[in-house]
PAZAMI-349295 format. One record per residue: x, y, z of N, C-alpha, C in turn; residue number from 1. Coordinates in steps of 0.1 Angstrom, whole numbers. Example, Ala and Ser with C-alpha at 12.3 -4.5 7.8 and 13.67 -1.06 7.14 Angstrom:
! residues 2
ATOM    nX    nY    nZ   caX   caY   caZ    cX    cY    cZ   i
ATOM   132   -57    78   123   -45    78   132   -33    78   1
ATOM   128   -22    71   137   -11    71   129     0    79   2
//
This chain:
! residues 209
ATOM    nX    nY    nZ   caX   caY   caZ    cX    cY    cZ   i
ATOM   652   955   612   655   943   606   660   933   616   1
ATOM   653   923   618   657   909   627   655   902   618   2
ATOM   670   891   616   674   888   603   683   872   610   3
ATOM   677   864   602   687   848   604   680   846   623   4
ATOM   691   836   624   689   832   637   689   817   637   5
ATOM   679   809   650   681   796   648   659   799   655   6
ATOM   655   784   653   639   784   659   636   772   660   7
ATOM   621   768   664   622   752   670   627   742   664   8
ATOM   626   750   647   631   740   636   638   740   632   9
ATOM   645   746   633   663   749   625   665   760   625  10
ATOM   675   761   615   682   777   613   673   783   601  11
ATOM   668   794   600   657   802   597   668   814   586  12
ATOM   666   814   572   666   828   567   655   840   566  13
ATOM   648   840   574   636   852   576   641   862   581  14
ATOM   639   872   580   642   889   585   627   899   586  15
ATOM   625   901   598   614   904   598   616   927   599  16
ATOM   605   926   595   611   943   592   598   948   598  17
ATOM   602   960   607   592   969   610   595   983   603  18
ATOM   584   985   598   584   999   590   578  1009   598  19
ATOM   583  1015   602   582  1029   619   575  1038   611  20
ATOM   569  1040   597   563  1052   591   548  1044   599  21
ATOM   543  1035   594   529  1026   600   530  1016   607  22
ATOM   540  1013   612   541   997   623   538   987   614  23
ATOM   536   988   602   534   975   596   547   968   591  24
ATOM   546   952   597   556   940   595   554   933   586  25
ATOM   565   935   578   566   923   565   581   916   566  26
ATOM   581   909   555   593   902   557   600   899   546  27
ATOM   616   899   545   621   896   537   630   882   537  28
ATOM   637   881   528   649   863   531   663   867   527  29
ATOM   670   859   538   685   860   535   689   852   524  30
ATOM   696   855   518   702   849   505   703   830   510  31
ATOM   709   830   521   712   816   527   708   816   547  32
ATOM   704   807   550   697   805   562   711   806   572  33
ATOM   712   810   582   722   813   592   718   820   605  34
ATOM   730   811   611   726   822   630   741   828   632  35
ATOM   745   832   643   754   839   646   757   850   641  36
ATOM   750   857   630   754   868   622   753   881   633  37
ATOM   762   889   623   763   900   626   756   913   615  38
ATOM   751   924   623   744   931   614   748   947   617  39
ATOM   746   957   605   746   970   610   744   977   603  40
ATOM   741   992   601   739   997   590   745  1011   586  41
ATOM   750  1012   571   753  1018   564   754  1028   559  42
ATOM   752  1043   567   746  1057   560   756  1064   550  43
ATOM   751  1062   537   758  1072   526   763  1085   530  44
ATOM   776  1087   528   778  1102   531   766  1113   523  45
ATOM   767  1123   532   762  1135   527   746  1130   520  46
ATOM   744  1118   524   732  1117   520   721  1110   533  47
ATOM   707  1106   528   695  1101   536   694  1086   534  48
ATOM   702  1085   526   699  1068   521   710  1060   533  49
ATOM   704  1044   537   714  1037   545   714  1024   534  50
ATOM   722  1015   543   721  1000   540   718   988   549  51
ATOM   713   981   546   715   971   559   721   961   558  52
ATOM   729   958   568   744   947   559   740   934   572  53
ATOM   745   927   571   741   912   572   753   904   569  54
ATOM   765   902   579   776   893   580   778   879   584  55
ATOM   785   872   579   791   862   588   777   851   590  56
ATOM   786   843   604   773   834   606   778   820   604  57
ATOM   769   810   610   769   795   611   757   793   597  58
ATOM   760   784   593   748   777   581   743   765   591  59
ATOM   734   761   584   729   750   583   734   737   590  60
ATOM   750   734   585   754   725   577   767   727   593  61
ATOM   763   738   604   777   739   610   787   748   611  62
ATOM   789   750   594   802   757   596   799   767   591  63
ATOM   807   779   595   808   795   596   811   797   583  64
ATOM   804   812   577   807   815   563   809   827   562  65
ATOM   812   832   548   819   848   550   812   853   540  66
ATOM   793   849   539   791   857   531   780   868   538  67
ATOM   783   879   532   774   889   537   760   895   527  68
ATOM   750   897   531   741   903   525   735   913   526  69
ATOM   738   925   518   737   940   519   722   945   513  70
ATOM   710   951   517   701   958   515   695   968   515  71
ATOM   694   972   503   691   987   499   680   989   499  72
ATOM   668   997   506   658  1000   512   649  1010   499  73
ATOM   659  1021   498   653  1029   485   650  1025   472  74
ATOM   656  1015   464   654  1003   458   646   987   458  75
ATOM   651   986   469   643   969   471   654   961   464  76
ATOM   665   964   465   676   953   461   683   951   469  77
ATOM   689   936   466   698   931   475   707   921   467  78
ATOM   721   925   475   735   921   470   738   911   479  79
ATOM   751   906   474   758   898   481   772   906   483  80
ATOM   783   901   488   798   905   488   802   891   498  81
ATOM   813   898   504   820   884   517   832   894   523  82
ATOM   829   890   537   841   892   548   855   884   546  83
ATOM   862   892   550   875   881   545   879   869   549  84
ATOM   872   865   562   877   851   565   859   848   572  85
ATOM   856   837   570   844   829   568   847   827   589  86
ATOM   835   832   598   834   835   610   821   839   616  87
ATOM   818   837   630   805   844   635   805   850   647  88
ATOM   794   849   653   797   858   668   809   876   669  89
ATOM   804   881   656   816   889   655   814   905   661  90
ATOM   814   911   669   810   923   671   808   937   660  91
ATOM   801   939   658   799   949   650   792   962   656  92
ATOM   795   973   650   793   987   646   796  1001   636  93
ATOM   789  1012   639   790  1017   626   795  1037   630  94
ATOM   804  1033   621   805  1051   622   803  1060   607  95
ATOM   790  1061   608   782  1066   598   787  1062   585  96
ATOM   793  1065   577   794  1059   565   808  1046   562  97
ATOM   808  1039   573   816  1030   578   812  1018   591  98
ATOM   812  1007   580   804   992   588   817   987   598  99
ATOM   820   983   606   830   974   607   820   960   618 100
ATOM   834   950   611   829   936   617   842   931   625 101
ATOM   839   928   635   854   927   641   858   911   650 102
ATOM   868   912   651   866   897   656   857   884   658 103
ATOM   852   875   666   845   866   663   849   854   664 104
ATOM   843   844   663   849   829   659   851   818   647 105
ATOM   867   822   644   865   811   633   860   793   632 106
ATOM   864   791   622   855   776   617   867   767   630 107
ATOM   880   768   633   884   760   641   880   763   654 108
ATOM   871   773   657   867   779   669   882   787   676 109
ATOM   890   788   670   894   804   676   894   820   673 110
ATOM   900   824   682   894   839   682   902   848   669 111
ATOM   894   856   664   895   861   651   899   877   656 112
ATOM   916   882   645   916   896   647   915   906   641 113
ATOM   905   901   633   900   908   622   888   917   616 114
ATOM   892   925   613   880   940   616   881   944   601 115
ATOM   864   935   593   865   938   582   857   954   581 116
ATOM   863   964   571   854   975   574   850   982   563 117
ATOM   836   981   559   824   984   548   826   999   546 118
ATOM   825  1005   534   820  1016   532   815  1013   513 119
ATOM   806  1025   516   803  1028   500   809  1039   492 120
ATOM   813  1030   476   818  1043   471   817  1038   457 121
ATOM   807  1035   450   803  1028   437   802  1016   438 122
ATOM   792  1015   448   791   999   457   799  1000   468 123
ATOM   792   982   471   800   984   487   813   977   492 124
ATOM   824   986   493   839   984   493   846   977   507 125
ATOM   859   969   507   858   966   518   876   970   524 126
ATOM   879   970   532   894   974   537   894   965   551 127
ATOM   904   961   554   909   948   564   918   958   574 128
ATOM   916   962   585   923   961   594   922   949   609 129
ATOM   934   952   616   934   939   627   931   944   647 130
ATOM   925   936   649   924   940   666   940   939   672 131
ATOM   942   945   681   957   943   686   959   924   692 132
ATOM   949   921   699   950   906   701   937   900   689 133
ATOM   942   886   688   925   883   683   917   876   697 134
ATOM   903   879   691   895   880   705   877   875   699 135
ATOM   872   869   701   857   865   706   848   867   716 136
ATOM   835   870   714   828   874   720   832   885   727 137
ATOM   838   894   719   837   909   723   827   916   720 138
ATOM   828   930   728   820   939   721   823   952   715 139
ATOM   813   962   707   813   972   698   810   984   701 140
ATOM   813   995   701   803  1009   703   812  1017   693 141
ATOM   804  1028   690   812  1039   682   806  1050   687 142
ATOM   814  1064   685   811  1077   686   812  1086   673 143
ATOM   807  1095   668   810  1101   654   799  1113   654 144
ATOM   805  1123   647   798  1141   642   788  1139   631 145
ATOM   784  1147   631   774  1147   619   779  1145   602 146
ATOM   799  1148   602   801  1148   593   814  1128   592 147
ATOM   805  1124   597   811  1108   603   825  1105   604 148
ATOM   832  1118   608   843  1114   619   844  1111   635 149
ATOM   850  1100   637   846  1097   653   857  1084   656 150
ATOM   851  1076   662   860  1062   666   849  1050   666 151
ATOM   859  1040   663   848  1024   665   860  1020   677 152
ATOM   850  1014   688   856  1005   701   852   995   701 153
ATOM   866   985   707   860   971   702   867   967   718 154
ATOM   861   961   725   861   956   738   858   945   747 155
ATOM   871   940   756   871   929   758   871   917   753 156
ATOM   861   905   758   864   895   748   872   880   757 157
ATOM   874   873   745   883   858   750   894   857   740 158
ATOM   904   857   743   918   858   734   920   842   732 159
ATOM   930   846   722   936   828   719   947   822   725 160
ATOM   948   829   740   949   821   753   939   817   763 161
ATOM   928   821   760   919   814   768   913   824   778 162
ATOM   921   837   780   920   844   789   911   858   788 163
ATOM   898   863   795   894   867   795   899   883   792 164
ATOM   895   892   784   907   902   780   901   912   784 165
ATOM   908   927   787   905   940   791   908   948   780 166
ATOM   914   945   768   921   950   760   905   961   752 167
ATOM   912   971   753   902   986   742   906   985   728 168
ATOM   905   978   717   908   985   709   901   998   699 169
ATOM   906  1009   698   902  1024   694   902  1024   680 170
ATOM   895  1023   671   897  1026   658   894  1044   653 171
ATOM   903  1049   650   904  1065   645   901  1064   630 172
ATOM   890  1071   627   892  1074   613   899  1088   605 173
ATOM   902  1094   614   911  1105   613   921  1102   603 174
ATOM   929  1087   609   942  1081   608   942  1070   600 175
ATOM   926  1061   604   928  1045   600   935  1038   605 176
ATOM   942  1042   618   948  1033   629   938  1028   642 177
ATOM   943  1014   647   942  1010   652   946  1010   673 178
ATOM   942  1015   677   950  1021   690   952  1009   703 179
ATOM   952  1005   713   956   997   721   953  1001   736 180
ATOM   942  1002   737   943  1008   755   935   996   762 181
ATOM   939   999   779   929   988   789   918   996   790 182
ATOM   908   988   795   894   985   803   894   985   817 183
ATOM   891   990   826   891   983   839   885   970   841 184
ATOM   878   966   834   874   957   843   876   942   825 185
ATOM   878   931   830   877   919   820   867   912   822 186
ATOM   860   914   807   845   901   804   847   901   791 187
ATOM   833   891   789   831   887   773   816   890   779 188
ATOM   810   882   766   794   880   766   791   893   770 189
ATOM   794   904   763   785   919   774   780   929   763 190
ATOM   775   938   767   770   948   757   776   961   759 191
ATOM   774   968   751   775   985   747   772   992   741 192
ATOM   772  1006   748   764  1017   740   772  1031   738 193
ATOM   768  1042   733   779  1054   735   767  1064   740 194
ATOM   767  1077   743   758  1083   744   768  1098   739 195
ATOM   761  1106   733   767  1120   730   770  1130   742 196
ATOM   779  1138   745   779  1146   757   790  1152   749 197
ATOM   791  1159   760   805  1171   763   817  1163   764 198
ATOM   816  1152   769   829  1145   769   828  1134   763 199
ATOM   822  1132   754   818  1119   743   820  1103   751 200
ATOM   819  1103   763   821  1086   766   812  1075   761 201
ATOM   821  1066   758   815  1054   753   815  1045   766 202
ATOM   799  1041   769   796  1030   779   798  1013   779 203
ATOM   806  1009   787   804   995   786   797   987   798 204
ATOM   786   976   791   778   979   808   775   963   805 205
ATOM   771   955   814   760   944   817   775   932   809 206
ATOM   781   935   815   793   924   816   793   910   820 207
ATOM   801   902   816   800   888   826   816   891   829 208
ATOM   822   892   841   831   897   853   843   882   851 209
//
């Protein structure tokens, strides 16, 4: 799913879908036209079914909104819900049966410390925890078992001093706490990934320094 965005003509609600069973592209629409979103998806416990969730974001019109749009694949339905504070640019990832949206930029353009986090459980539920600083243009990775215990990492970033940050924050779902470690090195604008091993490291790579 490639979903929202901006194009020669404006801000676009199209989501273009490739179906990996035959390569065949069709398309679906966001509820409301938006760029800066955040996306990720969903897997039911103990089950084959996911969701595809659709956060946040700029409209039209400028300003940042907090509504999200969730898609159910096995069905062909789609919901609405909302993040708790209206924002975009927010880093996201998923530890299997748990969305989180984390930081980002609010409507005054500062940095957001808020890590809204999705799960299903007769629909789709939400619970609020906070980044140790608030921070934009960070980024996300997670690690997790087949039975979706693991951690969400939320990394680096621009704090609401202006200052480029090193800050790790570790989410445990063991606990539902929030943990506080450094980075070697401080950027924003960067990406990440995890890879499975013997010592589970999470990568952070292609930084701006």
């Amino acid at each position: 799913y490639f979903a929202g965005g901006l194009t020669q003509t404006g801000v676009t609600n199209i989501i273009d879908v490739i179906n990996m069973n035959n390569y065949q592209m069709t398309t679906l629409t966001l509820s409301v036209a938006r760029y800066g979103l955040a996306s990720s998806t969903l897997y039911y416990t103990n089950s084959r079914t996911s969701i595809a969730i659709f956060a946040g974001g700029v409209l039209a019109n400028g300003q940042p909104t907090n509504l999200v749009d969730y898609y159910n694949p096995d069905d062909n339905t789609w919901q609405t819900t909302t993040i708790s504070t209206a924002r975009y640019a927010m880093a996201s990832t998923t530890i299997y049966s748990q969305v989180f949206f984390a930081g980002g930029i609010n409507a005054d353009n500062s940095p957001s410390d808020v890590i809204d986090i999705f799960y299903y459980s007769n629909g789709l539920n939400r619970i609020i925890k906070k980044l140790s600083t608030p921070r934009k243009r960070l980024s996300a990775t997670s690690l997790f078992n087949s039975v979706g215990k693991g951690q969400a990492y939320f990394s680096g970033g621009i704090d609401n001093t202006n200052t480029v940050s090193n800050v790790l924050d570790v989410y445990y779902t063991f606990d539902g706490v929030v943990y506080a470690k450094t980075m070697p090195t401080r950027r924003y604008n960067f990406t990440s990934s995890s890879t499975i091993s013997f010592t589970n490291d999470a990568n952070f790579a292609y930084g701006k320094i």
